[in-house]
RODO-2510 file (C-alpha; in nm, 4 decimals, decimal comma):
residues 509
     n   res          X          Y          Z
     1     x    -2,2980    -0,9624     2,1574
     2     x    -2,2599    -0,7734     2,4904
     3     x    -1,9554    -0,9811     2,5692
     4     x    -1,8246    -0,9064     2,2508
     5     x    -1,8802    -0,5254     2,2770
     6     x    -1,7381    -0,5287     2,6233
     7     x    -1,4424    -0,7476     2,5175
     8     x    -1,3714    -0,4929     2,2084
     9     x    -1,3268    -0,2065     2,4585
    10     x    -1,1461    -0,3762     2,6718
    11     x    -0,8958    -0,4348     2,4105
    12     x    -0,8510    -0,1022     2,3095
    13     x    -0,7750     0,0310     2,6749
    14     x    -0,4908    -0,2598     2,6858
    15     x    -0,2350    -0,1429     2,4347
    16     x     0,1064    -0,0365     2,6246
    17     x     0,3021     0,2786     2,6132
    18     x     0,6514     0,2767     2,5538
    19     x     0,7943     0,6582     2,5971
    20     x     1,0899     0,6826     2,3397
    21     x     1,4346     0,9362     2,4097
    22     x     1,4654     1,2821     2,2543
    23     x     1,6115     1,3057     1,9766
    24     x     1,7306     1,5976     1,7367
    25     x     1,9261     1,6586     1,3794
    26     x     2,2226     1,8021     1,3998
    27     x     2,1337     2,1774     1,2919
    28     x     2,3140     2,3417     0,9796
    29     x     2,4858     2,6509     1,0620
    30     x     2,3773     2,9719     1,0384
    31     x     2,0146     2,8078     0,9208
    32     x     1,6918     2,8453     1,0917
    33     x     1,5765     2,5084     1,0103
    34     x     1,7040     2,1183     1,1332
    35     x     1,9204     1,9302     0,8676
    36     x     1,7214     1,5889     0,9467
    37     x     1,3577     1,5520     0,9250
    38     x     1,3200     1,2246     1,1338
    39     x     0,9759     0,9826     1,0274
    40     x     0,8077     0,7135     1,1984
    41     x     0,6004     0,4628     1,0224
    42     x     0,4789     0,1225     1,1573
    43     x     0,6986    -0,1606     0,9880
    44     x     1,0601    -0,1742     0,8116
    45     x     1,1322    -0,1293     0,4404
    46     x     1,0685    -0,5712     0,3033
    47     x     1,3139    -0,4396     0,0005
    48     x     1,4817    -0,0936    -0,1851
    49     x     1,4552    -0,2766    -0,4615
    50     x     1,1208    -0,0572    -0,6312
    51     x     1,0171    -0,3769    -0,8550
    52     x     1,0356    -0,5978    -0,5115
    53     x     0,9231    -0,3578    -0,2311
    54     x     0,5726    -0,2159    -0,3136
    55     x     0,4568    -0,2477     0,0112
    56     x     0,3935     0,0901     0,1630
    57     x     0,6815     0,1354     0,4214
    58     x     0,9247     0,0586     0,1496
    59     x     0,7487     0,2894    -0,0890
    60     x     0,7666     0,5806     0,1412
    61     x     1,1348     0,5373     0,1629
    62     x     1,1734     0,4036    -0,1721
    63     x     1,0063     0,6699    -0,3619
    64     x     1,2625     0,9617    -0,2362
    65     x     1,5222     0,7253    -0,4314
    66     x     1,3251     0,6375    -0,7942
    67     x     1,2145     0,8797    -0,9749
    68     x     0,9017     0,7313    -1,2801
    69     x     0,8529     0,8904    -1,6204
    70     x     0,5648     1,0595    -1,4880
    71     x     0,4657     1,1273    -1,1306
    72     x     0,1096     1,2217    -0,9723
    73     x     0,0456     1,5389    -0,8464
    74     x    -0,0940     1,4779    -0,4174
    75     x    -0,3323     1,7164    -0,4073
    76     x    -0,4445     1,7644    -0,7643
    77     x    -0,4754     1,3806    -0,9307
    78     x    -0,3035     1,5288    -1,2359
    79     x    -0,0702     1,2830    -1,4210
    80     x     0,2615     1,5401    -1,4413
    81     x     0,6306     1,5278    -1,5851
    82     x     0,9165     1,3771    -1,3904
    83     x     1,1234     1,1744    -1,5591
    84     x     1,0340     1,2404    -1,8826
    85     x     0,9524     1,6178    -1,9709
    86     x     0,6668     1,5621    -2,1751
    87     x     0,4873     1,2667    -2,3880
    88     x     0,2778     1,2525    -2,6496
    89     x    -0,0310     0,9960    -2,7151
    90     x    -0,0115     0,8740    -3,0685
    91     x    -0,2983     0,6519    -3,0732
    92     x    -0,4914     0,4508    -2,8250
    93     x    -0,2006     0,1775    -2,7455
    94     x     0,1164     0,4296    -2,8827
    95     x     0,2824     0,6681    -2,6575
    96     x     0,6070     0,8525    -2,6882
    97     x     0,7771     1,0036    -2,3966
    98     x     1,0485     1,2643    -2,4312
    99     x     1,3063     1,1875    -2,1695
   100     x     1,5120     1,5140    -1,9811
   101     x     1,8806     1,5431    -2,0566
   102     x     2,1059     1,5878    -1,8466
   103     x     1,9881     1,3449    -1,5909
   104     x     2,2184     1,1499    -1,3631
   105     x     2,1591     0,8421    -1,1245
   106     x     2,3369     0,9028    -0,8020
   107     x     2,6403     0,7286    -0,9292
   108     x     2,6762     0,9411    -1,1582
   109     x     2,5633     0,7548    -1,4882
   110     x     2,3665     0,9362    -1,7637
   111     x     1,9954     0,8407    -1,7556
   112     x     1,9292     0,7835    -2,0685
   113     x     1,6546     0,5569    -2,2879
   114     x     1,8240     0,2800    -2,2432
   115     x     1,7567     0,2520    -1,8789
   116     x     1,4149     0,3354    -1,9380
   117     x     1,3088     0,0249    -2,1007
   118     x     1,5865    -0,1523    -1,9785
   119     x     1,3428    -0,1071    -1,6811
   120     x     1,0265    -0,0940    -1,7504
   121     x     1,1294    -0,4622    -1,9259
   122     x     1,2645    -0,5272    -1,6085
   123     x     0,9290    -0,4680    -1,3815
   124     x     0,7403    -0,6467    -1,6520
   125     x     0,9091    -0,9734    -1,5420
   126     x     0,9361    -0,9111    -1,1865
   127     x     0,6667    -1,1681    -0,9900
   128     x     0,6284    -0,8969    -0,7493
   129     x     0,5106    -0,5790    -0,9623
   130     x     0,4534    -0,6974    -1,3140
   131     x     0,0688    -0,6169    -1,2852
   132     x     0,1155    -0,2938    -1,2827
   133     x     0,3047    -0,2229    -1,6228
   134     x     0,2448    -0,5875    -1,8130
   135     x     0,0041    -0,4154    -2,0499
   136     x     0,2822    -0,3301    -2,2096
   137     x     0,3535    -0,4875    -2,5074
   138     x     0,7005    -0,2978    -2,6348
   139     x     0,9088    -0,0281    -2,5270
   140     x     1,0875     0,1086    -2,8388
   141     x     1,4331     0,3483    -2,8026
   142     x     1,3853     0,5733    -3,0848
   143     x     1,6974     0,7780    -2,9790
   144     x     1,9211     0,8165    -2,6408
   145     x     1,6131     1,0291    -2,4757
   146     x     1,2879     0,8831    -2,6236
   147     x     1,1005     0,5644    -2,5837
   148     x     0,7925     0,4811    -2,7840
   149     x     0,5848     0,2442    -2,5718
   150     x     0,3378     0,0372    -2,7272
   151     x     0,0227    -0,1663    -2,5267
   152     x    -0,1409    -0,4316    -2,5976
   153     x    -0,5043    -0,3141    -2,6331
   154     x    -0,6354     0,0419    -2,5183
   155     x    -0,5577     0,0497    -2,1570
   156     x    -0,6964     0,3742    -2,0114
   157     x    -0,4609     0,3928    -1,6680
   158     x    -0,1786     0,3805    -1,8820
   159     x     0,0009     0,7372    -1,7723
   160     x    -0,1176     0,6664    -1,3943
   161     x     0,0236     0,2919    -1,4037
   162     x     0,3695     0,4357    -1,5344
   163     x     0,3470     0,7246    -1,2587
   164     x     0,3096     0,4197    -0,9844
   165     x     0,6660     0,3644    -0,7734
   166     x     0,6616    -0,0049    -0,9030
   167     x     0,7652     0,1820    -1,2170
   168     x     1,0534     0,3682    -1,0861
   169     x     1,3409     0,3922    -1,3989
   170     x     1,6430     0,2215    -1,2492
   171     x     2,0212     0,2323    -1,3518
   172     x     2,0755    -0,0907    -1,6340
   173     x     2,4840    -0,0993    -1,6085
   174     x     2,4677    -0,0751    -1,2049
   175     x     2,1211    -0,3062    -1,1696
   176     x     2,2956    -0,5820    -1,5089
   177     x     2,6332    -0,5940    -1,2662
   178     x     2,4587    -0,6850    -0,9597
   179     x     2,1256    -0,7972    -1,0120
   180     x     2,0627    -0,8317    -0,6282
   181     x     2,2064    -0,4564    -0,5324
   182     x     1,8967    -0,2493    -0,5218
   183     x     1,7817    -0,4490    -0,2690
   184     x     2,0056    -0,3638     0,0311
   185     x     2,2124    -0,0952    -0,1708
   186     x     1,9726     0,1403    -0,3984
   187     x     2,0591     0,3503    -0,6726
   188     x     1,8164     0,5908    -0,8202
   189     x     1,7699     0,9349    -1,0046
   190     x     1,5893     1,1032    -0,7094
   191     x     1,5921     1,3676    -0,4645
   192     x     1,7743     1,1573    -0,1627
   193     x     2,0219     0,9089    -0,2144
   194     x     2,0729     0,6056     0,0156
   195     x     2,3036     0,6186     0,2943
   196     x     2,2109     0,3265     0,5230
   197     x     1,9766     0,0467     0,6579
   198     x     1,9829    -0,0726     0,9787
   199     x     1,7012    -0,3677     0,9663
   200     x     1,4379    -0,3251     1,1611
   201     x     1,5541    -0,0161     1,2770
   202     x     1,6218     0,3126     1,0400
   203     x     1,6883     0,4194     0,7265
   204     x     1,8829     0,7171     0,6450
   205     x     1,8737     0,9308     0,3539
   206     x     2,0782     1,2319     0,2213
   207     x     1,9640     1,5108    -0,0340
   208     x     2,0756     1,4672    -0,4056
   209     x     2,2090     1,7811    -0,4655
   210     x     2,1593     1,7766    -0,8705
   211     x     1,8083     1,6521    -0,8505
   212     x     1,7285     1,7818    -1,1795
   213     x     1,4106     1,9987    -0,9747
   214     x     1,6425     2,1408    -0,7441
   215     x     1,8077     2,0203    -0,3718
   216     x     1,5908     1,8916    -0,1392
   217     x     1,4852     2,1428     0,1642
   218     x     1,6138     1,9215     0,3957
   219     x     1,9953     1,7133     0,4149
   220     x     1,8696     1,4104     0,5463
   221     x     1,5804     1,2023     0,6239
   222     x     1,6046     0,8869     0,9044
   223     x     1,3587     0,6525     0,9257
   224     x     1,2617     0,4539     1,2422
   225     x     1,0425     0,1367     1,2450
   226     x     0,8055     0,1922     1,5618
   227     x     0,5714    -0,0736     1,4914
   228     x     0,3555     0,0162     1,8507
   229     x     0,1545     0,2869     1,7052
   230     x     0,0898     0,4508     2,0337
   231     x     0,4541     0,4915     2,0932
   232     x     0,4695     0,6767     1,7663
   233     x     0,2549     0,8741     1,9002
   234     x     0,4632     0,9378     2,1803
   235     x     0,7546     0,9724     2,0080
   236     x     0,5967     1,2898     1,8470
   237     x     0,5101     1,4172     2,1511
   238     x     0,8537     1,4044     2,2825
   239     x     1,0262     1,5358     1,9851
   240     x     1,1911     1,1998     1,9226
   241     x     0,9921     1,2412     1,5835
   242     x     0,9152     1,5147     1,3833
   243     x     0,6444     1,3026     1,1597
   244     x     0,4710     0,9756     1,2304
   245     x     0,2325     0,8091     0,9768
   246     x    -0,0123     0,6025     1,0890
   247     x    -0,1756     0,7798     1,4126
   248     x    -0,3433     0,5118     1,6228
   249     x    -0,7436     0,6156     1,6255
   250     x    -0,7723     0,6204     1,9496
   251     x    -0,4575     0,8965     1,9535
   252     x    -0,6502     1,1329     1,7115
   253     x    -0,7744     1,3482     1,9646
   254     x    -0,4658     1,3931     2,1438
   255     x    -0,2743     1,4766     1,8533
   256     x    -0,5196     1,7204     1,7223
   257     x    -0,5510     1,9058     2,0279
   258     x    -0,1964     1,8994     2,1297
   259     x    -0,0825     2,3031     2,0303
   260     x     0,2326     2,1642     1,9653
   261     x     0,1211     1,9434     1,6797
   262     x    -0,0293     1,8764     1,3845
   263     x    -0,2937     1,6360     1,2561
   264     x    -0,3162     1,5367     0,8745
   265     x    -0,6524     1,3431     0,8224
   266     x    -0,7873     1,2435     0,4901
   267     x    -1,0292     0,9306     0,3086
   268     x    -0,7912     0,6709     0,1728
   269     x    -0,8005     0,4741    -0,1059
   270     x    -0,7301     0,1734     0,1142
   271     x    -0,9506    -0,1403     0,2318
   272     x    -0,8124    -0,3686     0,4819
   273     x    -0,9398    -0,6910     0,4345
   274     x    -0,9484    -1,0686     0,5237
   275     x    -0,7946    -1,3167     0,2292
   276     x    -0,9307    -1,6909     0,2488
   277     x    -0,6422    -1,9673     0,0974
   278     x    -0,8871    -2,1108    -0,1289
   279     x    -0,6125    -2,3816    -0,1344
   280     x    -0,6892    -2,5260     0,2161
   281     x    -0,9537    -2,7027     0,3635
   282     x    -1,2395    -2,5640     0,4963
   283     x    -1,1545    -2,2210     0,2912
   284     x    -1,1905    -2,4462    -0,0337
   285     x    -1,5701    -2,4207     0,0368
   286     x    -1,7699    -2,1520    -0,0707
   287     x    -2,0173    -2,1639     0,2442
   288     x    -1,7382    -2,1434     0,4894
   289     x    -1,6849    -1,7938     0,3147
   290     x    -1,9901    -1,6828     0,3105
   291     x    -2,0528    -1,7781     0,6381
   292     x    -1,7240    -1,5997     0,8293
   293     x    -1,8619    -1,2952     0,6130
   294     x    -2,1614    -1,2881     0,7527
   295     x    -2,0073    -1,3496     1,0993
   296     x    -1,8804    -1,0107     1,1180
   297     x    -2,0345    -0,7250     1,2220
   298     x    -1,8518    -0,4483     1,0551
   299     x    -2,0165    -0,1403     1,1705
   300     x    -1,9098    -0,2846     1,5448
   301     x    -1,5789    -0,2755     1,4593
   302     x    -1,5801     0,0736     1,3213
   303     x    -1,7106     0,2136     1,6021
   304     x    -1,5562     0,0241     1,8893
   305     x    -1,1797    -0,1007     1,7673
   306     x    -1,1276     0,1985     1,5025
   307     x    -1,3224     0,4809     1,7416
   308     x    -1,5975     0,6079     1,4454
   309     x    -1,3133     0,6731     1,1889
   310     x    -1,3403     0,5039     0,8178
   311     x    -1,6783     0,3142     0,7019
   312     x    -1,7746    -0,0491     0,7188
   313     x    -1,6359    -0,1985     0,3798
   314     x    -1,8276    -0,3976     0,0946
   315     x    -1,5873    -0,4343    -0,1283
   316     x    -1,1625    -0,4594    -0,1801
   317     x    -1,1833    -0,0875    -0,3622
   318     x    -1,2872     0,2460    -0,1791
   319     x    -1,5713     0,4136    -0,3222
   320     x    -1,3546     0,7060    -0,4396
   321     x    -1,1711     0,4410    -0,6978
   322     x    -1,3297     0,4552    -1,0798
   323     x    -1,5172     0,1129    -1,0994
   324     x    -1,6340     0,1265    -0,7569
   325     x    -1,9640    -0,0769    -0,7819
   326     x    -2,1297    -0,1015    -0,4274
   327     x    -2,2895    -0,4915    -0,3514
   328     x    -2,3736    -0,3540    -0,0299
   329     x    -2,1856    -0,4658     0,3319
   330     x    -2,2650    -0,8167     0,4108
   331     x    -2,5147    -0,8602     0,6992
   332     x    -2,4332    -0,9154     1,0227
   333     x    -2,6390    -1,2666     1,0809
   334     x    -2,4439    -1,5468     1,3483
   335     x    -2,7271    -1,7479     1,3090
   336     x    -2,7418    -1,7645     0,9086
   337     x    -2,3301    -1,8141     0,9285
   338     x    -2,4300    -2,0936     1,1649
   339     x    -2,6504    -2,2337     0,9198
   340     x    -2,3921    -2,2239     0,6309
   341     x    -2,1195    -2,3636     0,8634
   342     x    -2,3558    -2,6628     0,9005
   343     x    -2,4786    -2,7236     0,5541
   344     x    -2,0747    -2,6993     0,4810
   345     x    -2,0304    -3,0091     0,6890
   346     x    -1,8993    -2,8108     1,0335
   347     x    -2,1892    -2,7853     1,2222
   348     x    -1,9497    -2,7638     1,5380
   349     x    -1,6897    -2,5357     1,3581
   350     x    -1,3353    -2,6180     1,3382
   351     x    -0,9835    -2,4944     1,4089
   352     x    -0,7974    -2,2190     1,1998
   353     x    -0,5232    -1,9516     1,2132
   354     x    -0,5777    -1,5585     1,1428
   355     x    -0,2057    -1,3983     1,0404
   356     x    -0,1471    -1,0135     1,0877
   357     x     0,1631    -0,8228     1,0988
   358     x     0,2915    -0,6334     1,3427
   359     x     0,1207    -0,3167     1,3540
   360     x    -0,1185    -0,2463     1,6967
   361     x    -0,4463    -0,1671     1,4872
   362     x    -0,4335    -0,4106     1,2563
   363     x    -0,3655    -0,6906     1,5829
   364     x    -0,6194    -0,5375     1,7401
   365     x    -0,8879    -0,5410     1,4681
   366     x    -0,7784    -0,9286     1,4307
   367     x    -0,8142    -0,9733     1,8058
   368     x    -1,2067    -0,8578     1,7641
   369     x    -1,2982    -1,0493     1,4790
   370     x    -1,1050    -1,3802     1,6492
   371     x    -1,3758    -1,2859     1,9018
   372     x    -1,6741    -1,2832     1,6486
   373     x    -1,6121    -1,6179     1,4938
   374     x    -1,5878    -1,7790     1,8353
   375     x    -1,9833    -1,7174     1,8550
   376     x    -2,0282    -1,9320     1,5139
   377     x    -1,7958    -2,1850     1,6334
   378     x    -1,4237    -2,1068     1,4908
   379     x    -1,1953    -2,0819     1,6829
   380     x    -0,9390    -1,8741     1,5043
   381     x    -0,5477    -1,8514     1,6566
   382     x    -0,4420    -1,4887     1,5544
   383     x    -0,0796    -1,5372     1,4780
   384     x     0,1335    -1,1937     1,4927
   385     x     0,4935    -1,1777     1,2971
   386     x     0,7299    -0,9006     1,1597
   387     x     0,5782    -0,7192     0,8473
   388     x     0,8419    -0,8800     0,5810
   389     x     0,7836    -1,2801     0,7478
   390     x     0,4509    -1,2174     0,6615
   391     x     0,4507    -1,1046     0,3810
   392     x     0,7016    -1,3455     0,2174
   393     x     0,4955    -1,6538     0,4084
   394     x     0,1615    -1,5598     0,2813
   395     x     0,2864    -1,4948    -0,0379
   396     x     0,3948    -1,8614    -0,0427
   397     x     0,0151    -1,9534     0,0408
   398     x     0,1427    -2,0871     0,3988
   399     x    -0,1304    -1,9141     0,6291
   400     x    -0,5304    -2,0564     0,6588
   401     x    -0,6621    -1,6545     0,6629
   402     x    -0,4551    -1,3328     0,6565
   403     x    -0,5235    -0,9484     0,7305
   404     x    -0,4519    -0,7572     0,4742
   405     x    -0,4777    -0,3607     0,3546
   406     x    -0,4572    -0,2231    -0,0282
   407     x    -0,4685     0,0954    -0,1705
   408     x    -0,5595     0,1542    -0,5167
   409     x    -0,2613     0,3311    -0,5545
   410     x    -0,4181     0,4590    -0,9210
   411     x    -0,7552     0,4985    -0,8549
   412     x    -0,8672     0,2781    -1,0685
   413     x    -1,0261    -0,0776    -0,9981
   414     x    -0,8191    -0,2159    -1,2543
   415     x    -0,5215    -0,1973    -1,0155
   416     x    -0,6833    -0,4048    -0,7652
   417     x    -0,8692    -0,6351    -0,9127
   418     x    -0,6435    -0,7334    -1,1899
   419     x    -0,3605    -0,7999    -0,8681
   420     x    -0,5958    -0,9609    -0,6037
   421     x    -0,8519    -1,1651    -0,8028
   422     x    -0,6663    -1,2612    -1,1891
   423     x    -0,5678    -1,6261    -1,1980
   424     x    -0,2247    -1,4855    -1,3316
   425     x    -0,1897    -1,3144    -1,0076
   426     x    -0,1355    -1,5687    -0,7463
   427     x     0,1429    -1,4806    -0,4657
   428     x     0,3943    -1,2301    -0,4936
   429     x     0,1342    -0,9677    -0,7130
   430     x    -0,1392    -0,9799    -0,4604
   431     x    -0,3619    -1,2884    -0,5335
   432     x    -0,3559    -1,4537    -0,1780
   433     x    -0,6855    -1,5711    -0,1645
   434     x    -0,5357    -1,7871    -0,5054
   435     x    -0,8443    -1,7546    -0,6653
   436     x    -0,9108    -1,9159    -0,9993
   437     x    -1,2176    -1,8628    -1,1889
   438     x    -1,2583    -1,8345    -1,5342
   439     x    -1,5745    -1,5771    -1,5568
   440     x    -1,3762    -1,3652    -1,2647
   441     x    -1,0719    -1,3678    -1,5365
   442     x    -1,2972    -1,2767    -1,8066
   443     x    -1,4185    -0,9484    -1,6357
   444     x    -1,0801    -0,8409    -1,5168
   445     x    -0,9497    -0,8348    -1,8608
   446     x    -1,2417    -0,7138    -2,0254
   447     x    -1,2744    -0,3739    -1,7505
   448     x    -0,8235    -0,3803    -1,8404
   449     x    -0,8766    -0,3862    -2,2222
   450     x    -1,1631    -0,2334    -2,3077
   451     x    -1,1161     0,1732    -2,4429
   452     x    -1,5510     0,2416    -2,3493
   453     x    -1,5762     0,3406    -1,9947
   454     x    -1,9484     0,1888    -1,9977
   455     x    -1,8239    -0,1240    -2,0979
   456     x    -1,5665    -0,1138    -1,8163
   457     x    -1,8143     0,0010    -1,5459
   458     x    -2,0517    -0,2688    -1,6786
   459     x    -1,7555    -0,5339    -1,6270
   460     x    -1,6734    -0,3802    -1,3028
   461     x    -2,0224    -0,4366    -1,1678
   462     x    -2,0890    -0,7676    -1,2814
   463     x    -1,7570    -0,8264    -1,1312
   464     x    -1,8466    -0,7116    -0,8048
   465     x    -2,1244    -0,9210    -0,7785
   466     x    -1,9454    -1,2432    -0,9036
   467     x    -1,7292    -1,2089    -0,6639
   468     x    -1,9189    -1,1438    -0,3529
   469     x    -2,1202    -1,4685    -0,4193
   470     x    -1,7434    -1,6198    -0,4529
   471     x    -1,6593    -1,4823    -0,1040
   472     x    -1,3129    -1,5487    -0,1698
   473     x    -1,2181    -1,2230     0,0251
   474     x    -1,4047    -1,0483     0,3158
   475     x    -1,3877    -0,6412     0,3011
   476     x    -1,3564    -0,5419     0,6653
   477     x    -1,3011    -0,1901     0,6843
   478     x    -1,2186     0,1227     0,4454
   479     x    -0,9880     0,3510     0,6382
   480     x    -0,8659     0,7265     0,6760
   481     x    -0,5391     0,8196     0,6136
   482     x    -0,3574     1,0208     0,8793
   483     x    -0,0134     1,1633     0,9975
   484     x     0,0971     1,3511     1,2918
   485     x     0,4010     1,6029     1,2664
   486     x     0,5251     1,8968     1,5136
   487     x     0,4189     2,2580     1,4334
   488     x     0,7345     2,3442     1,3659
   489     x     0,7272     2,1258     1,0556
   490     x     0,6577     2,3100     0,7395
   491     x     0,5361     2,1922     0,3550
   492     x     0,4141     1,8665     0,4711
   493     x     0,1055     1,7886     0,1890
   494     x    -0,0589     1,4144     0,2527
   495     x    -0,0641     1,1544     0,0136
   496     x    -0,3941     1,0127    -0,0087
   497     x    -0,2096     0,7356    -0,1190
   498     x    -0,0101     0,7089     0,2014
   499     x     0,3424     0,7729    -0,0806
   500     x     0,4255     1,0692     0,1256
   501     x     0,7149     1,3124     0,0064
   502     x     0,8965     1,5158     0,1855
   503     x     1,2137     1,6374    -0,0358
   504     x     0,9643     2,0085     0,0036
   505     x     0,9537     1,9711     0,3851
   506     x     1,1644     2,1606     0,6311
   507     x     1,1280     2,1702     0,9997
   508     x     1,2072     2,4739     1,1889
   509     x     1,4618     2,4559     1,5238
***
């Protein structure tokens, strides 16, 4: 394990730094504050399309554009108007939400019912997002501004499902003409509108000034792709960047006691996590799950790869998320994961691949666990590619093992598990591990459908346990949540979510 310690370290002290140019929005006259706010996050958008694109680089561009009937509050929880002024709960599976007049999509077409269900209909049948709204069994127009939306058993996230981005109320006559248009050319109802996309590169943004809350603080927002996180971190310091998401741990300390900048730290709602292809050989086999889960010694990787920051995980939802049941980590035992490797039939191990994206930590963290299964006997090629490859390859069930993260973007398990572990699931929604089993199905829906929170914690539980004997996944690591911004940035609240918005957020010259 020494080598393996010593080999951890050394990887963290190996990462490059890449020093980026200066570079500043043009100021508005006679204003104290920049017209641009410029971000850096860690991969590009994969689509503007919000019922394609819920990864969470798109999202944090995305979500600027789309507005959702109802929207979250960041630092409260509370479920709160957007879209629709106000709703009313009729019964357990009836809701009627009151839509505001007067709204316009940046084309200028009325928002209207029509579009509401025209969407929600819409994300219903996308592959990509459906999980999130298909408890939906009707959405009603009553009139031209209200929708009476009807479930199909008591579902208690409704009103935090509907305030999810995947949700976002798109225009029908613009989206019916050109099915295909959000994707590269959006068209939404709020605060920024698109302006351009540069792949791989930047997006740029411009306030909507008849956002129905008022004109964004700021005229425009750019977006750069930096994948290296360290030269994100760089790019702060320079004043290339007035915000970067996704500090680098070992950067934490330099950004916090930099007196030009700011650090934003919170616990996420995200695990990152290890998804077996149940649909290839060895992964087919139970033991050979069980057995790279036990080969990993979490804790190790928290403190030496992530510097002390987050927790060793035990299962695919944080503890902060409602149906949180804790199996306990798996133990850390090369010799037992030997033992299973050989009662699997691969008492000498065999050959596999581990895919990643692009981003330094997540490599990294890849890089040490490649290093862990070598002691059992696996010799695991990590394979790196650009964020949108891999997502579109996995979700075609092409790689052996992928890294993953997820946040329980409604803090509550149903969002995850329903996505990553229901049959229904496979691909595009967030089943990569294709998992199949019936009494994993059966818990799912009974935690989704059932209106008695002890009967859903109860499911939840017995889920958790079914599905750490199934091994289909293994939980690495539960993370923070950070950003970085200059001091002269002001209004900047984090998302624990990592949906940042910044239409509040102004940056002083």
């Amino acid at each position: 394990m020494k080598k393996t310690l010593t080999l951890l370290l050394a990887l963290l002290c190996s990462a490059a730094l890449f020093a980026g140019g200066a570079q500043e929005g043009a100021p508005q006259a006679g204003s104290g504050y920049k017209d641009t706010i410029t971000v850096g996050q860690g991969a590009d958008v994969t689509s503007f399309d919000p019922h394609i694109g819920k990864e969470t680089p798109a999202v944090a561009v995305t979500n600027h554009i789309f507005d959702t009937l109802v929207d979250t509050d960041p630092v409260t929880g509370e479920v709160v108007p957007q879209i629709a002024e106000k709703w009313e709960v009729l019964s357990p599976v009836s809701y009627r939400f009151h839509i505001r007049k007067g709204l316009k999509f940046h084309n200028g077409e009325d928002l209207t019912a029509d579009d509401v269900k025209f969407s929600l209909d819409r994300a219903i049948a996308s592959a990509s997002v459906s999980y999130i709204v298909d408890f939906i069994k009707e959405v009603k127009i009553e009139d031209d501004y209200t929708v009476l939306v009807t479930t199909k058993a008591p579902y208690g996230p409704t009103l935090r499902n509907l305030a999810v981005p995947f949700a976002a109320i798109v225009p029908k006559d613009y989206v019916t003409a050109n099915p295909d248009a959000l994707k590269t050319k959006p068209v939404g109802s709020g605060p920024y509108k698109f302006v351009s996309w540069a792949q791989n590169d930047s997006v740029q943004l411009e306030a909507y000034d008849d956002y129905y809350a008022g004109a964004p603080e700021t005229k425009k927002l750019v977006f750069k792709v930096i994948p290296e996180a360290s030269q994100r971190t760089i790019a702060l310091e320079t004043g290339e960047l007035d915000i970067a998401y996704d500090i680098l741990v070992s950067d934490l300390k330099r950004v916090k006691e930099n007196k030009n900048l700011s650090l934003f730290e919170a616990p996420s709602l995200t695990c990152f996590y290890i998804s077996f292809n149940m649909r290839k050989a060895p992964f087919d086999n139970q033991k050979v799950r069980q057995a790279i889960n036990m080969a990993i010694d979490r804790q190790l990787l928290v403190d030496t790869v992530n510097s002390g920051t987050g927790a060793p995980a035990d299962e695919i939802i944080a503890p902060a998320v409602f149906g949180y049941y804790s199996t306990g980590v798996w133990e850390y035992n090369p010799q037992k994961a030997k033992a299973l490797l050989a009662e699997a039939g691969y008492p000498n191990g065999f050959e596999c691949s581990l895919w990643v994206n692009n981003n330094q930590s997540r490599v990294e963290m890849c890089q040490a666990i490649q290093e862990m299964l070598r002691e059992i006997g696996i010799k695991v090629k990590v394979e790196v590619m650009e964020f949108g490859t891999f997502i579109s390859r996995s979700t075609a069930g092409e790689h052996d093992m992928g890294y993953f993260g997820w946040v329980t973007s409604t803090k509550d398990a149903d969002y995850t598990y329903y996505s990553l572990e229901h049959s229904s699931q496979q691909g595009a929604p967030g089943n990569r591990s294709f998992i199949a089993d019936a009494e994993v199905d059966r818990l799912v829906e009974l935690g989704r459908t059932s209106a008695d929170t002890a009967v859903r914690l109860d499911a939840y539980k017995n889920l958790a346990l079914r599905l750490k004997e199934l091994a289909n996944n293994a939980p690495i690591i539960y993370t923070a949540i950070t950003a970085g911004a200059n001091k002269k940035v002001e209004g900047f609240v984090l998302d624990p979510i990592g949906y940042h918005r910044l239409e509040t957020v102004k940056v002083s010259k």
